[in-house]
C-alpha positions as CSV (number, residue, x, y, z in Angstrom):
1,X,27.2,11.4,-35.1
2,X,23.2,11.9,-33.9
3,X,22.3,15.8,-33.8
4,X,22.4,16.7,-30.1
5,X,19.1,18.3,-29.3
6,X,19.2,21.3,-27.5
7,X,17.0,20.9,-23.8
8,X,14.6,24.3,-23.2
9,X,16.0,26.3,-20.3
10,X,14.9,28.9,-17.9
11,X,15.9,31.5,-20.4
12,X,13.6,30.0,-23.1
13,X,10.7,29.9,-20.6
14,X,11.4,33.4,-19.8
15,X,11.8,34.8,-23.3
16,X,8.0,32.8,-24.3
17,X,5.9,34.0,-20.8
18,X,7.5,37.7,-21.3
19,X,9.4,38.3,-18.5
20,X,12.3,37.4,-16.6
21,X,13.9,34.8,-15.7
22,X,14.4,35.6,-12.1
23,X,10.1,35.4,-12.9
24,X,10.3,32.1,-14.2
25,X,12.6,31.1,-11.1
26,X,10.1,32.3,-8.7
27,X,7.1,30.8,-10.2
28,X,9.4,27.4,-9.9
29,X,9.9,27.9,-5.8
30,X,6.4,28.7,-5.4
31,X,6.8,32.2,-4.1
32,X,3.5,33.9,-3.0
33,X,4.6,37.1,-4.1
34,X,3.2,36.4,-8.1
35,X,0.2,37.5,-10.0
36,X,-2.0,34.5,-10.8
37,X,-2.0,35.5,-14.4
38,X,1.7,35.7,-14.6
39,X,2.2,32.4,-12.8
40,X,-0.3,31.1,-15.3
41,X,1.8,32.5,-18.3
42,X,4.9,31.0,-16.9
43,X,3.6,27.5,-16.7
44,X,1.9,27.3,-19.7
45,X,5.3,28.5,-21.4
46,X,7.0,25.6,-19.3
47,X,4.5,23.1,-20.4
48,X,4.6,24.3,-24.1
49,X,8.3,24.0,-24.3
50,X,8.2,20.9,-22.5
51,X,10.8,22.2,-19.7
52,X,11.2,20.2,-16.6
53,X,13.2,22.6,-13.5
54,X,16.5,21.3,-12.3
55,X,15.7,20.1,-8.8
56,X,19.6,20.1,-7.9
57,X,20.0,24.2,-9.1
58,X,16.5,24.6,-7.0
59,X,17.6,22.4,-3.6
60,X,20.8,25.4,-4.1
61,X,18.6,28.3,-3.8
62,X,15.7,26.9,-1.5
63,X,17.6,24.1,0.3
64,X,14.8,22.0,-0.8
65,X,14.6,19.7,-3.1
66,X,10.7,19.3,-3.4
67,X,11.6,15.6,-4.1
68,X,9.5,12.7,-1.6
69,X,11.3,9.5,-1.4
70,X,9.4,6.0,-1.2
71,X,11.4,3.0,0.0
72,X,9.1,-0.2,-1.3
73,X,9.9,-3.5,-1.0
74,X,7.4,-6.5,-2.9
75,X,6.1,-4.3,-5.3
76,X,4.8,-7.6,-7.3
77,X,2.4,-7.5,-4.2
78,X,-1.3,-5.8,-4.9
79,X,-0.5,-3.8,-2.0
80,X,2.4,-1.8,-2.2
81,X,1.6,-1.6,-6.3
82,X,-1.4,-0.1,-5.4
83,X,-0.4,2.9,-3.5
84,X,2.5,4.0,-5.6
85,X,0.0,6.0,-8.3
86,X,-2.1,8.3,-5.9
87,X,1.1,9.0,-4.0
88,X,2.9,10.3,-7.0
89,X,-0.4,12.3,-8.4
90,X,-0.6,13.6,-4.7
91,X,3.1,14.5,-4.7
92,X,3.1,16.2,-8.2
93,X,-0.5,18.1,-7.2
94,X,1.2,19.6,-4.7
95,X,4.7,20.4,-6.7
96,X,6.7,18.0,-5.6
97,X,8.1,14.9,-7.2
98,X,8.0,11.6,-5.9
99,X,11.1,8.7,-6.5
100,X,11.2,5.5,-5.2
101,X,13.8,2.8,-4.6
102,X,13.2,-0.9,-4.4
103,X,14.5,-3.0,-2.3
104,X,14.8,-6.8,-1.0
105,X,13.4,-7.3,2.3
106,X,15.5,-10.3,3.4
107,X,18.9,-8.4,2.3
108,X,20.1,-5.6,4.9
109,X,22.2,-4.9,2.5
110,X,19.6,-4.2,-0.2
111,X,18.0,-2.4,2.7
112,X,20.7,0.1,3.2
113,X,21.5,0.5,-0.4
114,X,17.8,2.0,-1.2
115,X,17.8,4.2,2.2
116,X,20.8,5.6,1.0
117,X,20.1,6.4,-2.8
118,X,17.2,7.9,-1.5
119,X,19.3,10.3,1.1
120,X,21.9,11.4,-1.5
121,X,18.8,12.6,-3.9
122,X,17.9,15.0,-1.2
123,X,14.3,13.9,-0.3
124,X,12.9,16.5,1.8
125,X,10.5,13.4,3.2
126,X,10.3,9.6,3.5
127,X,7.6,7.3,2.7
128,X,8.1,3.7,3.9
129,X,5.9,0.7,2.5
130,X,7.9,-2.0,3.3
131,X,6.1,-4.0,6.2
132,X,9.2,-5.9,7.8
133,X,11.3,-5.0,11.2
134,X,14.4,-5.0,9.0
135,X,13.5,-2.2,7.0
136,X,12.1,0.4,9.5
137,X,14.8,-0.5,12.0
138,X,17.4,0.8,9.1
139,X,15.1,3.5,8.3
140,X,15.1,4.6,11.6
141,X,19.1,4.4,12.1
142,X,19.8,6.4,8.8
143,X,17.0,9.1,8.6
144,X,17.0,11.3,11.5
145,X,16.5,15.0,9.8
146,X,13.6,14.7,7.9
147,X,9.7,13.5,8.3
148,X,9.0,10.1,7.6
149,X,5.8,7.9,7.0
150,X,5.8,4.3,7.9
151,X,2.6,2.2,6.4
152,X,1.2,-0.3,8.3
153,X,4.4,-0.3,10.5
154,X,4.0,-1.2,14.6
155,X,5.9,1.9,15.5
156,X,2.7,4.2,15.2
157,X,2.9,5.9,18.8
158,X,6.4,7.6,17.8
159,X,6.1,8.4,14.2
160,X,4.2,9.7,11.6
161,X,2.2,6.4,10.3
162,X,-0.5,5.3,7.6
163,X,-2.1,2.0,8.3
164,X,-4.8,-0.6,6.9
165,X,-7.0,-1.3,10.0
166,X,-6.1,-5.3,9.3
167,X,-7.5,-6.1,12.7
168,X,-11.1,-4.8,11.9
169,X,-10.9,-5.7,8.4
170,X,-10.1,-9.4,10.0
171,X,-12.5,-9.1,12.4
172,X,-15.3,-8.4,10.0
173,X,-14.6,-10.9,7.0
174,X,-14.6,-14.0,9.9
175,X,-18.1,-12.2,11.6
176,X,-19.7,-12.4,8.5
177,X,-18.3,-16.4,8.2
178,X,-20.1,-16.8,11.7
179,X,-23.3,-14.5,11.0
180,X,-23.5,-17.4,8.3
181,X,-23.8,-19.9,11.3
182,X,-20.1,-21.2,10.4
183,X,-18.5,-22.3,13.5
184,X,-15.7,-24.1,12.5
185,X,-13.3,-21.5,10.6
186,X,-9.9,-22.2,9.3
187,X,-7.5,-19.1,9.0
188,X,-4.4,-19.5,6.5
189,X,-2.3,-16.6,7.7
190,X,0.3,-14.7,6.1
191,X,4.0,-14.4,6.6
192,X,4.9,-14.2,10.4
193,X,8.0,-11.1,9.2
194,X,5.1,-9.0,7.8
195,X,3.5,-6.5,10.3
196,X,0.0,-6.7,8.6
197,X,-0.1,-10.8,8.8
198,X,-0.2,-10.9,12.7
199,X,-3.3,-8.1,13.2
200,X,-5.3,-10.1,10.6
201,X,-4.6,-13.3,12.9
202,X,-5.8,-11.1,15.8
203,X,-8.9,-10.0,14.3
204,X,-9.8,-13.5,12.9
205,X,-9.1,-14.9,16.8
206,X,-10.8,-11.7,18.1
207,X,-14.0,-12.8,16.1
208,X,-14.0,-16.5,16.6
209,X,-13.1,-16.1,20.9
210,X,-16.1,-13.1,20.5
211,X,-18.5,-15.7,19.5
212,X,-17.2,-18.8,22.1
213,X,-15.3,-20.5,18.9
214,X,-11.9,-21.5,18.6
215,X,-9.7,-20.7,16.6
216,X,-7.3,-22.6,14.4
217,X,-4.7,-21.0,12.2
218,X,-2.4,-22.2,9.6
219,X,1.3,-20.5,9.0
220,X,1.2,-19.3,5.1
221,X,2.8,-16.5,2.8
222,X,0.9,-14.2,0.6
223,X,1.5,-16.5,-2.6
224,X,-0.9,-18.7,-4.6
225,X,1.4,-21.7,-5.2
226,X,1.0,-21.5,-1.3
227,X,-2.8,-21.5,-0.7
228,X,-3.5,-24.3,-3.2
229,X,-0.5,-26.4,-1.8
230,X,-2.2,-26.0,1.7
231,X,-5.6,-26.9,0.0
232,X,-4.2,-30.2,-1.9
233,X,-4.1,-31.2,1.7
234,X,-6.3,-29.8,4.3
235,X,-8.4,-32.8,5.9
236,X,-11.8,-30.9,6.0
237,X,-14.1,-33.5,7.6
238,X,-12.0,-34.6,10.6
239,X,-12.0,-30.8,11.8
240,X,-15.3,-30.0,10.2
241,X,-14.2,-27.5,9.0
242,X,-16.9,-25.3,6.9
243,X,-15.0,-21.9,5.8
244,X,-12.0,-20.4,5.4
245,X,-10.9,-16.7,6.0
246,X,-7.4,-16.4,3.5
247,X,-5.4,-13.6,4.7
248,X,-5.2,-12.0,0.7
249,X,-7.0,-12.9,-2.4
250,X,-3.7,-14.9,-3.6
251,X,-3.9,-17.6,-1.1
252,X,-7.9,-17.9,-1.3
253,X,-7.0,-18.0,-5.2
254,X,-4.7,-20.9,-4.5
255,X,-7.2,-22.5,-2.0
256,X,-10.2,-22.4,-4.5
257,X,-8.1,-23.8,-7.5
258,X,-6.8,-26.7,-5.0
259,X,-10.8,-27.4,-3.5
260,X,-12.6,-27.5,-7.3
261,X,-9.5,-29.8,-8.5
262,X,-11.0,-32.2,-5.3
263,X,-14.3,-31.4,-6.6
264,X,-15.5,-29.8,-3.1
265,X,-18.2,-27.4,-3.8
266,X,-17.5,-23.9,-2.9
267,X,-19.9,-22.5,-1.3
268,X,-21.9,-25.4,-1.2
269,X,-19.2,-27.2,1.0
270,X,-16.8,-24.4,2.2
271,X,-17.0,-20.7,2.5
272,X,-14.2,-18.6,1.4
273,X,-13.1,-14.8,2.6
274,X,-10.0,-13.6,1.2
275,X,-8.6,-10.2,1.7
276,X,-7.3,-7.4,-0.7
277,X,-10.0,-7.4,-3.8
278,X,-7.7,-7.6,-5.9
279,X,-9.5,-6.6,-9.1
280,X,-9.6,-10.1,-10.6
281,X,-11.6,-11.1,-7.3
282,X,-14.6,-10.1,-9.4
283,X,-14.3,-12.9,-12.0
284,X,-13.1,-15.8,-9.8
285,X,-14.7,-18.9,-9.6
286,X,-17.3,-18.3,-7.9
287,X,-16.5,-14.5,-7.3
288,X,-15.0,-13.8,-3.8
289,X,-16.3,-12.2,-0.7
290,X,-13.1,-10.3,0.4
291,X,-12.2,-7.2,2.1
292,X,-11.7,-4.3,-0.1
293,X,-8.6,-2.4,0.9
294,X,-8.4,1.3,-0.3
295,X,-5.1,1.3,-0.9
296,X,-5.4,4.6,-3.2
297,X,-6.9,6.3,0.0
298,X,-4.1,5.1,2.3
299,X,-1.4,6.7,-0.4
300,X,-3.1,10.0,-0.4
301,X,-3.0,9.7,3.4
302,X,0.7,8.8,3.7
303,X,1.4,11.2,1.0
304,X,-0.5,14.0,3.0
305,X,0.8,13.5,6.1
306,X,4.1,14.5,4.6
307,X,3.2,17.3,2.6
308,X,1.5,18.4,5.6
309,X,4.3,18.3,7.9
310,X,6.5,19.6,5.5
311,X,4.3,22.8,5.2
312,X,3.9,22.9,8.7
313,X,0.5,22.0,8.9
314,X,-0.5,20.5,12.2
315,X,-1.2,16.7,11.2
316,X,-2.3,13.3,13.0
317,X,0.0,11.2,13.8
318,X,-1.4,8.2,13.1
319,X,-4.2,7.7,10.5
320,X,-5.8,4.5,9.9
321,X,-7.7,3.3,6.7
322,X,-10.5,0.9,7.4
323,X,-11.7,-2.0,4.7
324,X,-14.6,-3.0,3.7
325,X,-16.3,-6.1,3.2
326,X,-17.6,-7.0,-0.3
327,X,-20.0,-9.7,0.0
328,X,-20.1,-12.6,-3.4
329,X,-20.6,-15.8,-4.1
330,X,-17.7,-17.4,-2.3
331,X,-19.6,-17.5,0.8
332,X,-23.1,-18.6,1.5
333,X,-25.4,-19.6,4.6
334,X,-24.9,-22.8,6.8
335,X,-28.1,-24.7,6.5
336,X,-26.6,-28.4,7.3
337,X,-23.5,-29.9,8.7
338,X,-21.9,-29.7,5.2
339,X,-20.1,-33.3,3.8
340,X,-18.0,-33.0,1.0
C-alpha cells in the first residue's frame, strides 16, 4: 500500500513560528489584536510547511467561512473567462477564497444544482456572471441571507451590481462607423436571453437615430459559425450597406472569414467593429477596430463590492465599467459609394 503522507497542522505551524497554537488560530481569523512581526512569523511558517486552514473548523469558530462563491455560466465565452482570475487574486488578497460552480444556462435544473453546491459550502457572498433571467431569478429565490453581486444583470436598482456600460460601448463603436461618413450600418446582434445583447442594440440604434440614420439589425448569437453563416449571405449592394458593427469579436471573426471567401475587400468595401478585443483581435485579418472591455477591472469591482459589504464598508450600489474603442484596420473612411 502507498505511504500515507502526513498533512502539516496547526500544531506544526505553531511548534515552527514559536508560539501557540491558539496564536496560529488567531493569525488565521485575522484578529487585530497581533504584533505584525508575530503574524509575519506565523505565515511564513504556514507557507514553509505548505499548510492550508480548514475553512469548515474556521466557519465553527467565526461563523464565517471566508469563502466567495461565483455562479458562471459560458465560461468558453471571452467574457466570463476573463473575470474569473482578478476575482480570485482579489478574493485571496484580501484572505478569502474564491469557488465557483458552473452551470447550463438553458437547464433550471443545472441552475439550481450550482446555487445550491455553492450554499452548502457556506459562501459568506455571491458573485453572479451568468447574464440570463433564468439564472438571477433562481439566485434571487434561493439566496436571501447573504450579499450578492449580479454582472451585467438588469436588476441594478435593487442589488449590488457590476456592469459593462454595453450601451456606450455600442454607442461609440457605430459613431465612429458614422464619423467615417458610413450611413448605412448593419448590426448583427447577439442572443436576445443575454442581458448584455439588447443594450448593445440600444446603443448601436441610439447612434444611428442620433445621426438621422436608420437602423437595421440582424438576430445572431455570440458564435463564429454564426457570423460567417450570416455573411455567406448578406446581400450588401441592395441595402448598400458599407459597415458592420458585430456585437463581439466572434461574430466579426465569422463575418470577415465569410466576406474575404467572397473576395469583398475589407475595409476597402465594408467596415467592421466587433466588440470584446479578444486578444487575437490584434492579428486578424486585417486587425479589428473593437471595443476593449476591461473585464479584469469589472472582476475587481464585483469582487470589491463584496468584500466591501462584507466588512461593512459603505459601497455603491451599482458600478459600471466603461469600454474603450481600439481603432485598426478593419475600418477605414468613406470616400465613394463603395461597390464590391
Amino acid at each position: 500500500m502507498p505511504e500515507t503522507v502526513k498533512l502539516p497542522n496547526i500544531y506544526d505551524v505553531a511548534r515552527l513560528a514559536s508560539v501557540s497554537h491558539q496564536t496560529v488560530s488567531r493569525v488565521i481569523n485575522q484578529s487585530s489584536s497581533l504584533k505584525a512581526e508575530t503574524r509575519e512569523r506565523v505565515l511564513n511558517a504556514m507557507k514553509e510547511l505548505g499548510y492550508v486552514p480548514n475553512a469548515a473548523a474556521r466557519a465553527l469558530v467565526t461563523a464565517k467561512s471566508k469563502i466567495i462563491g461565483i455562479l458562471i455560466t459560458d465560461i468558453v465565452y471571452h467574457g466570463p473567462a476573463g473575470m474569473m482570475h482578478s476575482m480570485e487574486t482579489e478574493a485571496l488578497n484580501a484572505g478569502y477564497m474564491a469557488i465557483s460552480a458552473s452551470v447550463d444556462p438553458q437547464s433550471l435544473e443545472s441552475i439550481n444544482r450550482g446555487v445550491e453546491y455553492l450554499r452548502r459550502m457556506g459562501i459568506d457572498g455571491l458573485v453572479v456572471i451568468t447574464p440570463q433571467s433564468n439564472s438571477v431569478t433562481i439566485v434571487e429565490k434561493l439566496i436571501t441571507n447573504i450579499p450578492v453581486v449580479y454582472i451585467d444583470s438588469p436588476n441594478q436598482p435593487k442589488s449590488l451590481s457590476a456592469s459593462l456600460d454595453n450601451f456606450e460601448g455600442a454607442r461609440k463603436g457605430t459613431q465612429h462607423l458614422i464619423d467615417l461618413g458610413h450611413k448605412n450600418i448593419l448590426h448583427v446582434a447577439g442572443p436576445t436571453e443575454w442581458f448584455d445583447a439588447e443594450p448593445r442594440i440600444r446603443g448601436y440604434e441610439f447612434a444611428m437615430r442620433a445621426a438621422g440614420l436608420q437602423p437595421r439589425v440582424l438576430a445572431g448569437d455570440w458564435n463564429i459559425e454564426t457570423g460567417y453563416r450570416l455573411a455567406k449571405d448578406l446581400d450588401l449592394d441592395s441595402d448598400g450597406i458599407t459597415a458592420v458593427f458585430a456585437a463581439n469579436d466572434n461574430l466579426a471573426l465569422g463575418i470577415m472569414h465569410a466576406f474575404r471567401e467572397r473576395g469583398i475587400s475589407i475595409p476597402g468595401r465594408v467596415s467592421i467593429v466587433g466588440f470584446d478585443d479578444v486578444p487575437e483581435a490584434p492579428y486578424f485579418a486585417p486587425p479589428l477596430t473593437t471595443l476593449k472591455t476591461d473585464l479584469a477591472e469589472l472582476g475587481r469591482v464585483s469582487m470589491g463590492l463584496i468584500l466591501g459589504f462584507l466588512k461593512g464598508e459603505p459601497v455603491e450600489r451599482v458600478n459600471v465599467v466603461e469600454p474603450e474603442l481600439v481603432i485598426r484596420e478593419s475600418t477605414a473612411q468613406l470616400l465613394i459609394s463603395k461597390k464590391q
